[in-house]
C-alpha positions as CSV (number, residue, x, y, z in Angstrom):
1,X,0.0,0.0,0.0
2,X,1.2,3.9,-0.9
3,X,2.3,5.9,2.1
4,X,1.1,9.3,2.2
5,X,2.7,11.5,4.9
6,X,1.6,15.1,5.0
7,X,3.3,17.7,6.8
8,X,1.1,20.3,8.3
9,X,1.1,23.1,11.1
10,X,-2.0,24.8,12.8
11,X,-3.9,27.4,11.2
12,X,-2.5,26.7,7.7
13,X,-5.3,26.8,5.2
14,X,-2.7,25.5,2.6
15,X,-2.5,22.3,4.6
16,X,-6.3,22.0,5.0
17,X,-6.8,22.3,1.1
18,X,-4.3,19.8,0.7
19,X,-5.8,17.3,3.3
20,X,-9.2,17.6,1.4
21,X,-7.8,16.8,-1.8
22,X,-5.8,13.7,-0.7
23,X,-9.4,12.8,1.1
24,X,-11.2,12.9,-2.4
25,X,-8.4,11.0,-4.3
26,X,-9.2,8.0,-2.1
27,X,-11.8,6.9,-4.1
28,X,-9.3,6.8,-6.9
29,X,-6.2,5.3,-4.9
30,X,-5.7,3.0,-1.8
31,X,-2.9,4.8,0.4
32,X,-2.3,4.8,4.1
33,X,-2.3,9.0,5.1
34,X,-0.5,9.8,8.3
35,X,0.0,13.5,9.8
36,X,2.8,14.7,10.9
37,X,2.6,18.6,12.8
38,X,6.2,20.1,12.0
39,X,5.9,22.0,15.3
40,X,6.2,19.0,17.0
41,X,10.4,18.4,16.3
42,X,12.8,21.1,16.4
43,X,13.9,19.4,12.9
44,X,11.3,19.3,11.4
45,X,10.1,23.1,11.8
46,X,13.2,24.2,10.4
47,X,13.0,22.2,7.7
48,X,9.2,22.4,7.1
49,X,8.3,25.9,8.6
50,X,8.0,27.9,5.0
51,X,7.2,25.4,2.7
52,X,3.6,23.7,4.6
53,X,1.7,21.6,3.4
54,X,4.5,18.9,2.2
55,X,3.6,15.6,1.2
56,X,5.5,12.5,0.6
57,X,4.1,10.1,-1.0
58,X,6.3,6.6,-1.5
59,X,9.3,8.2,-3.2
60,X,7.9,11.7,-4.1
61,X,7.6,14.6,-2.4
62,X,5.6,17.8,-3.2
63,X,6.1,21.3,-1.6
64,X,3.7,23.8,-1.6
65,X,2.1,25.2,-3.9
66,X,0.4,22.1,-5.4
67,X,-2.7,21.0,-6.8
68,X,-4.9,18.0,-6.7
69,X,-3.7,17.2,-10.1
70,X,-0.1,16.8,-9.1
71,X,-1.2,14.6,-6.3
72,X,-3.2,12.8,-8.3
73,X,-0.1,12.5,-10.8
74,X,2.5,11.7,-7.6
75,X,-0.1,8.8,-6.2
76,X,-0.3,7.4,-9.8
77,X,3.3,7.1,-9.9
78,X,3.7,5.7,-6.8
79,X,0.8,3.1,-7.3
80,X,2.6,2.2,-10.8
81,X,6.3,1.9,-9.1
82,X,5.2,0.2,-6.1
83,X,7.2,-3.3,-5.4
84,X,6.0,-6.7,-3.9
85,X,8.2,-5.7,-1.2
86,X,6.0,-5.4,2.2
87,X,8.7,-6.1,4.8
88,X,7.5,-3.3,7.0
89,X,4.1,-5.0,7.0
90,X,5.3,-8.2,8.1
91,X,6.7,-6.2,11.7
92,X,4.0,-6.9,14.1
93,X,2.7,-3.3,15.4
94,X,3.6,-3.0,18.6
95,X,7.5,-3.9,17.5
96,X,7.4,-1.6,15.0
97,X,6.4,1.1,16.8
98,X,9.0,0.2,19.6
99,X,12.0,0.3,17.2
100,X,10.9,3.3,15.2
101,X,11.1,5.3,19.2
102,X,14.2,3.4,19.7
103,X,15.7,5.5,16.5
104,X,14.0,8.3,17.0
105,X,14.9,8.6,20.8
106,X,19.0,8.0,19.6
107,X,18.3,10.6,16.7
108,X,17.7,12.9,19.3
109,X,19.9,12.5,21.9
110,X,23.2,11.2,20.3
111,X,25.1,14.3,20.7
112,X,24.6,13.6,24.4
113,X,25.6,10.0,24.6
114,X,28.3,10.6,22.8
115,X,29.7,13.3,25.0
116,X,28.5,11.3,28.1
117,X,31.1,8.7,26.6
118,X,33.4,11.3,26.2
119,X,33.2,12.4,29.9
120,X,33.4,8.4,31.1
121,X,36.6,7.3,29.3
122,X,38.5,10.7,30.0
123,X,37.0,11.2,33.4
124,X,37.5,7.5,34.8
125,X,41.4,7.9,34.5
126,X,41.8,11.3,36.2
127,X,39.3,9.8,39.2
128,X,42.1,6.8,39.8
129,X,44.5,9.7,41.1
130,X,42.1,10.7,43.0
131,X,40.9,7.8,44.6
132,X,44.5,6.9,45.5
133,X,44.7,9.9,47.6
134,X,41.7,9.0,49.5
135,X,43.2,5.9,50.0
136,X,41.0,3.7,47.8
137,X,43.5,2.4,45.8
138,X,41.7,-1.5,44.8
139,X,39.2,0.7,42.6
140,X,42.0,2.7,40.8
141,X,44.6,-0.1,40.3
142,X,41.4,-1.5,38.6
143,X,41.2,1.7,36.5
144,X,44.6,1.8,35.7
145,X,44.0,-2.3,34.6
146,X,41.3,-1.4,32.8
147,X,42.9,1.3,31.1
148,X,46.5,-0.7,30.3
149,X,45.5,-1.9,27.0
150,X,44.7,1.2,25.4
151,X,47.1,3.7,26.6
152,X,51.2,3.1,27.1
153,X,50.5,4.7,31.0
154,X,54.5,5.4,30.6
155,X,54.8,7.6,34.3
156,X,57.2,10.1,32.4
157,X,54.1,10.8,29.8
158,X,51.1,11.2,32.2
159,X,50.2,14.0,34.3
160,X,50.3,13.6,38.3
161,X,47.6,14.8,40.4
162,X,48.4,16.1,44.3
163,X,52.1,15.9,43.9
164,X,54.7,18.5,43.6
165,X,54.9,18.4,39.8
166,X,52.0,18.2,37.2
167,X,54.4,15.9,35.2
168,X,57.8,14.2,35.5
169,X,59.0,13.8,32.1
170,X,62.1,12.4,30.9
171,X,65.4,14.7,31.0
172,X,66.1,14.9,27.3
173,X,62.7,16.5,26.8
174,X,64.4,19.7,27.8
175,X,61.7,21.4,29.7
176,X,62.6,22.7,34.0
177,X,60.6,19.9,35.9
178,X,62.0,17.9,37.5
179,X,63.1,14.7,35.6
180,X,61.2,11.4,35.8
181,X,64.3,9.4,36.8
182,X,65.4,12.1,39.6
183,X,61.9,12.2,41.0
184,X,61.6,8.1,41.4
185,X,64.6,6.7,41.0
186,X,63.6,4.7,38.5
187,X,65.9,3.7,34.8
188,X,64.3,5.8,32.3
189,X,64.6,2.7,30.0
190,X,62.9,0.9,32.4
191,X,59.5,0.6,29.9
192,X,57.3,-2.2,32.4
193,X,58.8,-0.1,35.5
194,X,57.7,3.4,34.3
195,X,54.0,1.7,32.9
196,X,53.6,0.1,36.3
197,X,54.6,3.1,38.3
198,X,51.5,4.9,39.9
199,X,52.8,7.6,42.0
200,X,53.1,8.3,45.6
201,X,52.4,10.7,48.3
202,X,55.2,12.9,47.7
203,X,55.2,13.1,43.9
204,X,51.6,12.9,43.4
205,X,49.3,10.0,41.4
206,X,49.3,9.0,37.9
207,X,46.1,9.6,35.9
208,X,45.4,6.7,33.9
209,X,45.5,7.5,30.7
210,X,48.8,9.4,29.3
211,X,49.1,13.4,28.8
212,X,47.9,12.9,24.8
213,X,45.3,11.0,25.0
214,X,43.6,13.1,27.6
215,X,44.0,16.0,25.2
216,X,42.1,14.1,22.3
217,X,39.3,13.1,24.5
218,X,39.5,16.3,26.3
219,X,39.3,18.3,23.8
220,X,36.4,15.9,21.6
221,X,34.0,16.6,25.7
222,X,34.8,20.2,25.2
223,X,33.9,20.8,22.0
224,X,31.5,18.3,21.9
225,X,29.5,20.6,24.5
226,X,30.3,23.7,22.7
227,X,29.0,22.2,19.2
228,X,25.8,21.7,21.8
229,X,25.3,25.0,21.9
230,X,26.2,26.1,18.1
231,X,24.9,22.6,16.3
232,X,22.3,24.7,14.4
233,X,25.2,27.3,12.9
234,X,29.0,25.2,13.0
235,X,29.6,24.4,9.1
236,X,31.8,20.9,8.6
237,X,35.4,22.1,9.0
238,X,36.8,21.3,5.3
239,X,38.8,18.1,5.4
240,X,42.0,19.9,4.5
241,X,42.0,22.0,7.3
242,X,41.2,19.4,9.2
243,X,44.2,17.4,7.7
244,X,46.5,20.5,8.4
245,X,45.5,21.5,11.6
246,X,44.5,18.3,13.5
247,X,46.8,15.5,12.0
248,X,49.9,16.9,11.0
249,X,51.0,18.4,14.1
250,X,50.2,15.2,16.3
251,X,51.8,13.3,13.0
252,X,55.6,15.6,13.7
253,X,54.9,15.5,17.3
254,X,54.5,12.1,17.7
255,X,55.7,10.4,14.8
256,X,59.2,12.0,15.1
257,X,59.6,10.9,18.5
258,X,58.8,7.4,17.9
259,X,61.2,7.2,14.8
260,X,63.7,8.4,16.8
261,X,63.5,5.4,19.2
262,X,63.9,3.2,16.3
263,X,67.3,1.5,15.9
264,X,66.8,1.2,11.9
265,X,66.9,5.4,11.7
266,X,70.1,7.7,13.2
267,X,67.6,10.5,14.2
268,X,68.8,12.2,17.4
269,X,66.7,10.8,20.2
270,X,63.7,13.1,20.7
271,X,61.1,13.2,23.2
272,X,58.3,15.2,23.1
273,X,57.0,17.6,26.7
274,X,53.9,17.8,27.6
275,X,53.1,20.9,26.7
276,X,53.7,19.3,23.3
277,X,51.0,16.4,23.8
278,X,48.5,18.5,25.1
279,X,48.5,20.8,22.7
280,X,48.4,18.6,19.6
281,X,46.6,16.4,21.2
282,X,43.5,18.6,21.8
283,X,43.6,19.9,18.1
284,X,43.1,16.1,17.1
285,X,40.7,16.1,19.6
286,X,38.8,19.3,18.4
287,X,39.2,19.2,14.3
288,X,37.8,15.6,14.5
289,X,34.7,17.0,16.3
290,X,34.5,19.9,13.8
291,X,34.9,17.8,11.1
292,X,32.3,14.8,11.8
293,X,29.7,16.4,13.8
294,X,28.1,18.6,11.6
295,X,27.6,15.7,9.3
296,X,26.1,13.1,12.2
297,X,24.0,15.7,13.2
298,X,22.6,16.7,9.3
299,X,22.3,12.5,9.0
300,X,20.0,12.7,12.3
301,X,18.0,15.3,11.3
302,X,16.8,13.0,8.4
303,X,16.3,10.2,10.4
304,X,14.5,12.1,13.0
305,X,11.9,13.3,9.5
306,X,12.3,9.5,8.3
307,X,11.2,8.0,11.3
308,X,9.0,10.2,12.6
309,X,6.8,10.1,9.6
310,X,7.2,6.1,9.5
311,X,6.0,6.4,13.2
312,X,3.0,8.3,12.4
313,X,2.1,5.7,9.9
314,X,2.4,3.0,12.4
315,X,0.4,4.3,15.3
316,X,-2.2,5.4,12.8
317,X,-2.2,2.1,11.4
318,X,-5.6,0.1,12.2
């Protein structure tokens, strides 16, 4: 069977004249009509807001003005091109209604789960610190376990919470902290001994996750929250920009330090500070959310339209 979705708003006399002349062509075509108010989703009154009454029907889509004879023309078209395929009909009600507010609900509110993802895997390492100095330290070895696979946790890249130093990095970085092997007495190329060090009372605790990475996930929270505020306005950052600005400093950054660990190359040893880290680290961070964002959010949109037409169809369904 055709579906017919019209878009309407109150006190449009467009949208009434269009509703009575989809209700006359029924004795001409079999369709199932549902009505959908545009000031019900943020979406769909921006989209909608000038252009009521809209109807889709199947594949086709008519903006005001129109006339009966164009929907006549549209229904005939979509009668003539409609497939054997019913799938849609096969969904029992009740589950289809359920999974059409299951997409619409995460259409709506993916900008918040994401960041609320955000906030977890950034904020979960800087709470092991934490816990440490209130002496619950089974809950943020745990952390720190959890965290071991995805991060190198070396103790001369991570920053230190309640210690003298917000870092201890190692002395060839060049910066005027005090050096990682100084503070601990630990051997600098002591890899398992630096990754399993987790602080003390005197120098502080080790967040979880090293001094980058909490720049890139940083950085995606912040502006994650700030694209909150400006989704309706912030343009996709152009990929080249994006390319410039976000990858190729963390590529120099990072990339030269680890060739120059490398035995195969005779680059002078180089280790980045964390000043460094941060820094390119959050511009990852930020140009990624600049970048992708405005195109998840334009994709949602249309699902949030899609689906809340389909739902309309459902419930109205007999």
């Amino acid at each position: 069977m055709i579906r017919v979705t019209l878009y309407t708003r109150e006190g449009c006399h467009l949208c009434d004249q269009a509703r009575a002349d989809l209700e006359a062509l029924q004795t001409e075509f079999t369709y199932d009509l549902a009505e959908v108010d545009v000031d019900s989703d943020p979406a769909l009154r921006e989209r909608y807001f000038d252009v009521v009454p809209v109807v889709q029907i199947g594949p086709y889509k008519l903006e005001a003005l129109f006339t009966a004879t164009d929907l006549r023309v549209a229904l005939g078209a979509a009668r003539d091109g409609l497939g054997k395929s019913q799938d849609e009909a096969k969904v029992p009600r009740e589950q289809a209604i359920r999974l059409h507010k299951v997409v619409l609900f995460l259409s709506r509110h993916w900008l918040a789960m994401m960041n609320l993802l955000f906030f977890v895997y950034v904020g979960l390492p800087i709470s092991a610190p934490i816990l440490m100095k209130l002496g619950v330290t089974r809950p943020a070895e745990l952390i720190h376990k959890i965290y071991s696979p995805l991060c190198n946790q070396l103790a001369y890249r991570t920053w230190y919470l309640f210690g003298e130093q917000a870092a201890y990095p190692l002395e060839i970085a060049g910066t005027s902290l005090t050096p990682f092997s100084e503070a601990t007495g630990l051997d600098k190329d002591d890899f398992w001994g630096a990754k399993a060090f987790l602080g003390n009372e005197h120098l502080g605790y080790k967040v979880a996750l090293c001094q980058r990475d909490v720049a890139i996930y940083g950085g995606m929270l912040i502006s994650g929250l700030i694209f909150g505020l400006l989704r309706n306005r912030l343009k996709p950052l152009p990929i080249v920009i994006w390319f410039i600005l976000g990858i190729l400093p963390m590529a120099f950054d990072g990339g030269s330090q680890i060739l120059s660990y490398l035995p195969l190359f005779s680059f002078p040893v180089r280790e980045s500070t964390p000043f460094l880290r941060t820094l390119t680290g959050g511009l990852f961070g930020v140009m990624n959310v600049w970048m992708a964002f405005p195109y998840v959010e334009e994709s949602m949109v249309e699902t949030r339209i899609l689906v809340t037409a389909k739902l309309a169809g459902v419930e109205n369904r007999p």
